[in-house]
C-alpha positions as CSV (number, residue, x, y, z in Angstrom):
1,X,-39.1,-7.9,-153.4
2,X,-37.8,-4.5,-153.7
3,X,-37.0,-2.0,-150.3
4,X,-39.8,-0.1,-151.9
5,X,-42.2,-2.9,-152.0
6,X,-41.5,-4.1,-149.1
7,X,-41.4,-0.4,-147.3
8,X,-45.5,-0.2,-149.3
9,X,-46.4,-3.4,-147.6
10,X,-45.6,-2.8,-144.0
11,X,-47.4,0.8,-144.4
12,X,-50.6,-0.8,-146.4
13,X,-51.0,-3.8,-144.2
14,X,-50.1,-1.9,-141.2
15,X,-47.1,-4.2,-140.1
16,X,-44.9,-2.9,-137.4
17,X,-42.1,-0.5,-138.8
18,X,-39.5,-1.6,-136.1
19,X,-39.7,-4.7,-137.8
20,X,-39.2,-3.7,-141.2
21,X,-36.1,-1.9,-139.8
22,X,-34.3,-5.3,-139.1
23,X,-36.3,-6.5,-142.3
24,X,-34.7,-4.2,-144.6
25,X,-31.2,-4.5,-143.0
26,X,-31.0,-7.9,-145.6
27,X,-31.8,-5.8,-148.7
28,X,-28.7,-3.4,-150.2
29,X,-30.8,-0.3,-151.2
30,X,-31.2,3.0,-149.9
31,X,-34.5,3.6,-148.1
32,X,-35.8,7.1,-147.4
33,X,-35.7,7.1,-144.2
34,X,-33.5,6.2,-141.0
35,X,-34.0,3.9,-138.4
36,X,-34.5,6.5,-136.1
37,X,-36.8,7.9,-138.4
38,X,-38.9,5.0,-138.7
39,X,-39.1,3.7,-135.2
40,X,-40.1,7.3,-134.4
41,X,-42.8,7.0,-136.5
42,X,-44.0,3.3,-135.3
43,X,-44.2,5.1,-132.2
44,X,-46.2,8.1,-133.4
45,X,-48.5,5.4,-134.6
46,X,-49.1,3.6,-132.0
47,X,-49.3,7.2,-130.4
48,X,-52.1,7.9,-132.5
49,X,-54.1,4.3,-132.4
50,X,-54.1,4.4,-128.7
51,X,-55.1,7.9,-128.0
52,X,-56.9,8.9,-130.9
53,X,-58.1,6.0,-132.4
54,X,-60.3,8.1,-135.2
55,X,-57.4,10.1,-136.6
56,X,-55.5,6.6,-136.9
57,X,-57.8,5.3,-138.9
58,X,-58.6,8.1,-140.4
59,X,-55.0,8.5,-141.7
60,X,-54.7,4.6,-143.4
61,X,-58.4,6.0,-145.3
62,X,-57.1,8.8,-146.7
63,X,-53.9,6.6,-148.2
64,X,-56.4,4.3,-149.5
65,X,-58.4,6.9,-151.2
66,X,-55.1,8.8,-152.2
67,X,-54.4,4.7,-154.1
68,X,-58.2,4.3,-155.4
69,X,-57.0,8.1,-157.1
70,X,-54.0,6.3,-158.6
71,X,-52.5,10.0,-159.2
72,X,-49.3,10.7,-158.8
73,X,-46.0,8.6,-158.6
74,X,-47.3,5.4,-156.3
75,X,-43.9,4.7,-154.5
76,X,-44.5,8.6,-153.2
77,X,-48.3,7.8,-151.1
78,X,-46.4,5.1,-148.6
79,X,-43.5,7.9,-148.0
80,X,-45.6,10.8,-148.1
81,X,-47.7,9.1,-145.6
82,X,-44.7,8.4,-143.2
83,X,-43.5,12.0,-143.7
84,X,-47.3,13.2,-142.4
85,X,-46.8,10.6,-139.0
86,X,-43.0,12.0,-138.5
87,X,-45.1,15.6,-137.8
88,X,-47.3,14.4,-135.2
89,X,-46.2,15.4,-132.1
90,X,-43.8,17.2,-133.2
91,X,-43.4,21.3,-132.8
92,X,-46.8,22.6,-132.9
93,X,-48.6,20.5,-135.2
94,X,-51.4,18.8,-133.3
95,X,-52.4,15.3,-134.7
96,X,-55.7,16.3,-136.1
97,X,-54.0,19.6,-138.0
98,X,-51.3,16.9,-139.7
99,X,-54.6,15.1,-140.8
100,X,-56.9,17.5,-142.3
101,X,-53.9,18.7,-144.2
102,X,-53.0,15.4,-145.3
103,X,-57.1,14.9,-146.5
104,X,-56.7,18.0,-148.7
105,X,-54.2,16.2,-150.5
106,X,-57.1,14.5,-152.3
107,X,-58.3,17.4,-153.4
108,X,-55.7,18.5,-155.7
109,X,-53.3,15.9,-156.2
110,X,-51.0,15.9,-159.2
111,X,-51.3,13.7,-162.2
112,X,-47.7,12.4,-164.1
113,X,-47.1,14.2,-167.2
């Protein structure tokens, strides 16, 4: 299994990222993101589940309606999804404003050329 499919699977099936940070220490690729990085955003989501439980789910539906689209390069919807977590909490943005952005995604999303 690649970094990348591996990375898709712990963000799909909602698998703890703190784990796939030792997981992916066995594979020699390049991921996107740091540790840091990633156990910041395991704790953004578990932020999010246990304080607003709507926008947490409400997050995972909009990935899988951004997949059921299948528009766009796939390996980008699990990373574009991370980046969206990373700005929770973070500066100004408010939880809720990172989603409603994120949800307009799905109304213009790219196609591949």
């Amino acid at each position: 299994m690649s970094l990348i499919e591996l990375f898709t699977d712990y963000i799909l099936n909602r698998k703890n990222l703190k784990e796939y940070v030792e997981m992916r220490k066995t594979i020699h690729e390049r991921g996107e993101f740091n540790d840091a990085k990633l156990i910041q955003a395991e704790e953004n989501l578990q932020r999010l589940k246990k304080e607003e439980p709507e926008i947490y789910e409400g997050m995972y539906e909009t990935l899988g309606k951004i997949y059921a689209r299948n528009a766009g390069l796939t390996i980008e919807y699990p990373l574009d999804f991370i980046r969206q977590i990373l700005k929770m909490y973070k500066g100004s943005h408010t939880p809720k404003q990172v989603y409603e952005e994120y949800k307009r995604v799905l109304e213009h999303y790219h196609h591949d050329i």
